[in-house]
C-alpha positions as CSV (number, residue, x, y, z in Angstrom):
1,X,45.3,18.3,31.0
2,X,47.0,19.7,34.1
3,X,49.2,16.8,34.9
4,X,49.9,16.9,31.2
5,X,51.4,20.4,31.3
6,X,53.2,19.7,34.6
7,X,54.9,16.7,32.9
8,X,55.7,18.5,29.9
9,X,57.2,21.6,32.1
10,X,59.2,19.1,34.0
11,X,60.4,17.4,30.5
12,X,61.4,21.0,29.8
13,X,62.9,22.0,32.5
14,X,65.3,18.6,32.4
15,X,66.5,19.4,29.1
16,X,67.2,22.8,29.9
17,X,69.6,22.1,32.8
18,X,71.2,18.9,30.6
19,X,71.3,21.8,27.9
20,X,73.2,24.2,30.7
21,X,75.0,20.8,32.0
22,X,76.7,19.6,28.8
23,X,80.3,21.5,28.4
24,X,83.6,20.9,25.6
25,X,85.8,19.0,27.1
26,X,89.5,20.1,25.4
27,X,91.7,17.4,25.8
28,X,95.2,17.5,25.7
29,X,96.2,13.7,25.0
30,X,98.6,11.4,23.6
31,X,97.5,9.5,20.2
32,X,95.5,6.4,20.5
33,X,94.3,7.5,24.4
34,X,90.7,8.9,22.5
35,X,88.9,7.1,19.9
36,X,86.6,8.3,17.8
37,X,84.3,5.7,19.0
38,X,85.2,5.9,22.6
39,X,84.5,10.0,22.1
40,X,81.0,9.0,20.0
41,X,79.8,6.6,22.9
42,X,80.8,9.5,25.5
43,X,79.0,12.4,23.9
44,X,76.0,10.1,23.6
45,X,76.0,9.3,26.9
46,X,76.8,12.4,28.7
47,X,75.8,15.2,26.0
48,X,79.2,17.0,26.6
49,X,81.3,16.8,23.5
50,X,85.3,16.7,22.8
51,X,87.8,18.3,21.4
52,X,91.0,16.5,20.8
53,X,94.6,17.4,20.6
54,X,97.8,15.2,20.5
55,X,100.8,16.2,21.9
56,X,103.7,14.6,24.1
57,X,105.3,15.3,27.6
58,X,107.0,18.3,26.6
59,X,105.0,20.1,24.3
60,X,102.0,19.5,27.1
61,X,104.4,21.2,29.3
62,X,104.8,24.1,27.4
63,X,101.7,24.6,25.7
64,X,100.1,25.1,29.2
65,X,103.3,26.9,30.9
66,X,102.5,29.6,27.6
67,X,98.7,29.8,28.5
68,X,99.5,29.9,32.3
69,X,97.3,26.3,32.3
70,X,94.8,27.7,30.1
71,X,93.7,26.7,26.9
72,X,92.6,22.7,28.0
73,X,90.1,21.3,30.5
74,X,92.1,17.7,30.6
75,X,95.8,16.7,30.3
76,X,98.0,13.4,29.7
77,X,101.0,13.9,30.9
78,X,103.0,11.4,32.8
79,X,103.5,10.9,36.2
80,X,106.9,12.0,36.2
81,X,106.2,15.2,35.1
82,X,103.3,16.9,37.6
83,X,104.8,17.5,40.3
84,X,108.4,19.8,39.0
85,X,106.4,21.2,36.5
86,X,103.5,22.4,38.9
87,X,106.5,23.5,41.6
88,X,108.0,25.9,38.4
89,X,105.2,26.9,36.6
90,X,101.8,26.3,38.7
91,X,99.8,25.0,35.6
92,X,97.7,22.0,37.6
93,X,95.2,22.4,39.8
94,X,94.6,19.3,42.7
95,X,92.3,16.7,41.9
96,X,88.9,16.9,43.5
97,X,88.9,13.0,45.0
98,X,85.1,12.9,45.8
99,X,84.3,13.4,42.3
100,X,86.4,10.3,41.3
101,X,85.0,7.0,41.1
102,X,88.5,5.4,42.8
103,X,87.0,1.6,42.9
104,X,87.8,1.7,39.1
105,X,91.1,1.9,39.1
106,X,93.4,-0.8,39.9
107,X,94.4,0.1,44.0
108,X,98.2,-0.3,43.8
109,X,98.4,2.0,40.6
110,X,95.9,4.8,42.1
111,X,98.5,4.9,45.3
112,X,101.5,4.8,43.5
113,X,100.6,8.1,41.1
114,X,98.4,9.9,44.2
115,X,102.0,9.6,45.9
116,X,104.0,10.9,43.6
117,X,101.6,13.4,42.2
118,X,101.1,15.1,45.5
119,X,102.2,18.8,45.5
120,X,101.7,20.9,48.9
121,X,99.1,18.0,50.6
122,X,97.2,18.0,47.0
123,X,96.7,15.0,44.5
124,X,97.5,16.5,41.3
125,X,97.3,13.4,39.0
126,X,95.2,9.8,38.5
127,X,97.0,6.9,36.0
128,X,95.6,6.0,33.1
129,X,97.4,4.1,30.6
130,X,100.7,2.2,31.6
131,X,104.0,0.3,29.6
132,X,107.5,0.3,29.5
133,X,110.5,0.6,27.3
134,X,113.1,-1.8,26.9
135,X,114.7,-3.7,24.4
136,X,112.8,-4.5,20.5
137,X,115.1,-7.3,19.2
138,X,115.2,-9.1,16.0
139,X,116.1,-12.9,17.7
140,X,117.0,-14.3,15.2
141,X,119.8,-12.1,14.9
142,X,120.7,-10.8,17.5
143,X,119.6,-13.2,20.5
144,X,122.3,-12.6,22.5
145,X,120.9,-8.9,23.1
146,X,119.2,-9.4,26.9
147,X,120.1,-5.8,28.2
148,X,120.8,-2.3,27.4
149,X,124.6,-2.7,27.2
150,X,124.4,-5.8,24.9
151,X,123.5,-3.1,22.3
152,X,127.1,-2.1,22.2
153,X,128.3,-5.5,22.0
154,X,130.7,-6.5,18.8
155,X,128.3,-9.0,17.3
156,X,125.8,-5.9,16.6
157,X,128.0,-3.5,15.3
158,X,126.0,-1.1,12.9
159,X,122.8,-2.2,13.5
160,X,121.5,-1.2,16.8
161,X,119.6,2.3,17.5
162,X,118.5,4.1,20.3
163,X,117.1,7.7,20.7
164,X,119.2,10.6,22.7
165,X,116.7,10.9,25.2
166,X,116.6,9.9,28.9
167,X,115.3,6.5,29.0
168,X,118.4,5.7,27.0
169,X,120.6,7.4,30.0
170,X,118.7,5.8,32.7
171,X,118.5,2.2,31.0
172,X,122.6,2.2,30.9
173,X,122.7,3.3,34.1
174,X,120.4,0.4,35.4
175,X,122.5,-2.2,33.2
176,X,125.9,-0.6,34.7
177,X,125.1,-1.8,37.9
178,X,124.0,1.9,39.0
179,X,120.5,2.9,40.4
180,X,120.1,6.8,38.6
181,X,116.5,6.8,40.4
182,X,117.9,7.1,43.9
183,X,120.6,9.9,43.0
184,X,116.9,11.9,41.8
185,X,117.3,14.0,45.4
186,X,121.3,14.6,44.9
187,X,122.3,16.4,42.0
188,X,125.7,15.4,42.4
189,X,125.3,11.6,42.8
190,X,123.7,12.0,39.8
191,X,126.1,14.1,37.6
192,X,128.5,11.6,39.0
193,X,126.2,8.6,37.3
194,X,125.1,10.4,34.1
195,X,129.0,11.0,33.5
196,X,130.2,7.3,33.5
197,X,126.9,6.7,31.1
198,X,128.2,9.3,29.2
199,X,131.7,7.3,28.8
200,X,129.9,4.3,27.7
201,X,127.6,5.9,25.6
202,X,130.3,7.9,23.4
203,X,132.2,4.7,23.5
204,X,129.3,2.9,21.7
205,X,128.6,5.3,18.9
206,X,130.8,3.0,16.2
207,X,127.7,0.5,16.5
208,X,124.8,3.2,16.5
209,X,123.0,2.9,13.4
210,X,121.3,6.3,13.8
211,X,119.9,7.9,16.4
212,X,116.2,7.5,16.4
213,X,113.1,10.3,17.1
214,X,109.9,8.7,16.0
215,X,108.0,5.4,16.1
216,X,107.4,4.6,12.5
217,X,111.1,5.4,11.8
218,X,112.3,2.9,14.1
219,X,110.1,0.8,13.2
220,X,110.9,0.8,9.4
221,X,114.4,0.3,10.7
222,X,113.6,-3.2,12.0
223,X,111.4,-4.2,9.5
224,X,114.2,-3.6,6.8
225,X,116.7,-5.4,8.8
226,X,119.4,-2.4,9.0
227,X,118.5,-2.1,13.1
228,X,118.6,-5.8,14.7
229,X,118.1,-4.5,18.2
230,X,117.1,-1.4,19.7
231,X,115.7,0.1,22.7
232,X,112.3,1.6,22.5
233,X,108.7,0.3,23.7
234,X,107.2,-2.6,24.3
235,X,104.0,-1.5,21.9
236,X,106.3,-1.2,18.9
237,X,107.7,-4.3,19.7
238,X,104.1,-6.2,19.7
239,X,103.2,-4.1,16.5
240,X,105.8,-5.6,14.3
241,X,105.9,-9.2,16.0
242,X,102.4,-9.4,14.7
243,X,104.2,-9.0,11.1
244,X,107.6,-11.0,11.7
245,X,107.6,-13.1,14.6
246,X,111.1,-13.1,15.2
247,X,110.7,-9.1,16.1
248,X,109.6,-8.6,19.5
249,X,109.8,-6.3,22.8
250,X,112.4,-8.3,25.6
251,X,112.5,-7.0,29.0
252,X,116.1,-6.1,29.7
253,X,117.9,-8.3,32.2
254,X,118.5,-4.9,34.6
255,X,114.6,-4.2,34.2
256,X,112.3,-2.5,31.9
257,X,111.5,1.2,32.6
258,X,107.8,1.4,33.1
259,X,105.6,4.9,33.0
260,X,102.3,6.0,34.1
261,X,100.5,8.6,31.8
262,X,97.8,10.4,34.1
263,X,94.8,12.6,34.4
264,X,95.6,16.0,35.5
265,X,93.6,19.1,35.0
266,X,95.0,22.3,34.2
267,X,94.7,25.4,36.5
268,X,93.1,27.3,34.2
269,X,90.2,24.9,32.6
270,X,86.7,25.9,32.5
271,X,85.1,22.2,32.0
272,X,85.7,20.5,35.1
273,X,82.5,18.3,34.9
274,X,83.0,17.3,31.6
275,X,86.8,16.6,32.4
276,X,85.5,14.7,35.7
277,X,82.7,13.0,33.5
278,X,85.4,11.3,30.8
279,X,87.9,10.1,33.9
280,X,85.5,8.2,35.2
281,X,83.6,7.0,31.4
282,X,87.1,6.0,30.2
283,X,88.0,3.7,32.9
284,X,85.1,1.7,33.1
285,X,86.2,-2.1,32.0
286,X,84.5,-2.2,28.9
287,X,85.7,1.5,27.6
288,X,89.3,0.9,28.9
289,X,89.5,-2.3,26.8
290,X,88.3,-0.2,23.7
291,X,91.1,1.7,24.1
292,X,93.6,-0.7,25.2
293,X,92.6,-2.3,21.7
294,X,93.0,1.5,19.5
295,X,96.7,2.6,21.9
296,X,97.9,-1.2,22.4
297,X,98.9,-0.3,26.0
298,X,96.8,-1.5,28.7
299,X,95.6,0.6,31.7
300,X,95.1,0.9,35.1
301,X,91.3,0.1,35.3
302,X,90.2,-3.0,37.3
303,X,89.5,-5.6,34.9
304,X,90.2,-3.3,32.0
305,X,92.2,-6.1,30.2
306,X,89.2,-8.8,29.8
307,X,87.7,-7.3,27.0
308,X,91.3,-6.9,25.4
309,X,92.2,-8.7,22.1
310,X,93.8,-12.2,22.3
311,X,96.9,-11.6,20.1
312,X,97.9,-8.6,22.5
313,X,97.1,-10.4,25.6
314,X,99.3,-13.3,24.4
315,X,102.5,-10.4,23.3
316,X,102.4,-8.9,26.7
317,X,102.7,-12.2,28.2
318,X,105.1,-13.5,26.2
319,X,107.5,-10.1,26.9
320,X,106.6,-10.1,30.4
321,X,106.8,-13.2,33.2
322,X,106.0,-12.2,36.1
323,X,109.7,-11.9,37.5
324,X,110.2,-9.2,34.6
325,X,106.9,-7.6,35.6
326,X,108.2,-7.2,39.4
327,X,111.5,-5.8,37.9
328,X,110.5,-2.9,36.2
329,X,111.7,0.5,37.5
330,X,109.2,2.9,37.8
331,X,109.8,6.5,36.5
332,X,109.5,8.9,39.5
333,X,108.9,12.1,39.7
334,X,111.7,14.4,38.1
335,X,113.2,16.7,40.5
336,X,113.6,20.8,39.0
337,X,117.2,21.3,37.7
338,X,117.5,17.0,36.5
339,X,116.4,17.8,32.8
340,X,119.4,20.8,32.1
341,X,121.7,18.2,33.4
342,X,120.5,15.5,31.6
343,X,120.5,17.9,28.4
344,X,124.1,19.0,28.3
345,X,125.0,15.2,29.1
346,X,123.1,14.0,25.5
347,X,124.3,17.3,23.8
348,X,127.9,16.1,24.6
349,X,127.3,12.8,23.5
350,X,125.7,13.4,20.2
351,X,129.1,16.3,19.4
352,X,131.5,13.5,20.5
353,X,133.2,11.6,17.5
């Protein structure tokens, strides 16, 4: 009877501190990065549970900035946006590296964001889920579109699209022969770039469509035939190839612009196990192709694409050869002062006639 009550004691006393243990984990995320099954198979597993909200780069950015980096426990934002945003605002706090399982993630990826997510000798970021933008292209009408400038060739008049956003400025630059992501560090080499995009991007207005925000309505725009070539990303491009085969995501000739989304934890989160506990859940092989499958993007988790659908495996490699792959230009991290630039630059182009 006495061992019995010791062993019951000690049954106690381990739920009790997994009881104490299991936190909320708010997650500020993109759509498609958390699904409901990946979050089920989580809570089971660790007893923490989650609390979900989707957002994008900017309103990340300024739904912590307005909280002081309060109000979350785990952000998405990506890779290009830790570092000016935690030199401005001071929202992040630096990744605790001995918590992380780093053999999970694919070695050349986990370098490449620790880099450029380092802020005063600190790691403020770890990648997650990776793709590109480029070029979605109906073939069989428009063919001839292999880069970001075709889309203001004659044969497309009135049916191309593109949104008023940066990728759109940096993909003309690339297919003008100019390299915007080594003027970053000079604000006037830059200017000087974003003004002769400017000129070509006012110039090509006559064959802009519309000017695009969201997925589905780009989307719808291809499906119906009034867009034959656009640029936007390679996951849209996969989605309605799997309808219409002659739809699909090209790599431009200049290279397709490729981002990182990341782990990064806010400076004012108050669930760092749980948020330390889902980093290293979601990029476990088997999880990360769960939600490679849900988002349609892969990640950066070692041997995360084997569990990954056939049809998407055969997409990606059908967009992608490997000389396309080793093209693609990287986003770095924005320097402070680039996106008011950048801003007035679309704002003149969208008031030009």
């Amino acid at each position: 009877m006495k061992y019995g009550l010791v062993s019951t004691a000690a049954l106690v006393a381990v739920l009790s501190t997994t009881a104490v243990s299991a936190e909320t984990l708010r997650l500020l995320t993109w759509g498609g990065y958390a699904p409901d099954d990946v979050i089920a198979l989580f809570e089971a597993e660790t007893g923490h549970t989650v609390e979900v909200t989707t957002s994008n780069n900017e309103e990340m950015i300024a739904k912590l900035r307005a909280t002081n980096g309060g109000g979350f426990d785990l952000a998405q934002p990506s890779q290009d946006r830790i570092t000016s945003a935690q030199e401005e605002f001071g929202i992040y706090k630096p990744i605790d590296m001995s918590r992380v399982d780093a053999a999970q993630f694919i070695p050349s990826m986990l370098t490449a964001t620790a880099t450029n997510s380092t802020f005063d000798g600190g790691v403020y970021g770890l990648p997650h889920i990776w793709g590109t933008s480029g070029l979605v292209v109906n073939t069989a009408e428009a063919g001839q579109v292999a880069d970001y400038t075709d889309l203001c060739d004659a044969s497309v008049a009135g049916k191309v699209s593109y949104r008023l956003k940066r990728p759109t400025l940096i993909g003309f630059a690339y297919a003008m022969g100019l390299d915007p992501f080594a003027a970053y560090s000079d604000q006037e080499a830059y200017q000087e770039i974003l003004g002769q995009v400017e000129e070509a991007l006012i110039s090509c207005k006559p064959n802009v469509k519309t000017y695009w925000d969201g997925g589905d309505e780009i989307k719808n725009l291809l499906r119906s035939g009034e867009v034959v070539a656009s640029m936007a990303w390679d996951t849209g491009g996969w989605q309605l190839n799997a309808d219409n085969a002659d739809i699909t995501f090209v790599a431009p000739a200049s290279g397709a612009l490729g981002w990182i989304d990341t782990f990064v934890l806010p400076s004012r989160g108050r669930a760092d196990d749980a948020a330390y506990d889902w980093i290293n859940f979601v990029m476990r092989p088997d999880i990360a192709a769960m939600i490679t499958n849900t988002a349609g993007n892969f990640t950066a988790a070692v041997g995360g694409d084997a569990g990954v659908r056939a049809d998407l495996k055969a997409r990606y490699q059908a967009s992608f050869d490997q000389a396309a792959i080793d093209n693609i230009k990287w986003y770095p991290p924005v320097p402070a002062g680039l996106e008011t630039i950048e801003g007035a630059t679309l704002d003149r182009i969208n008031a030009a006639n």
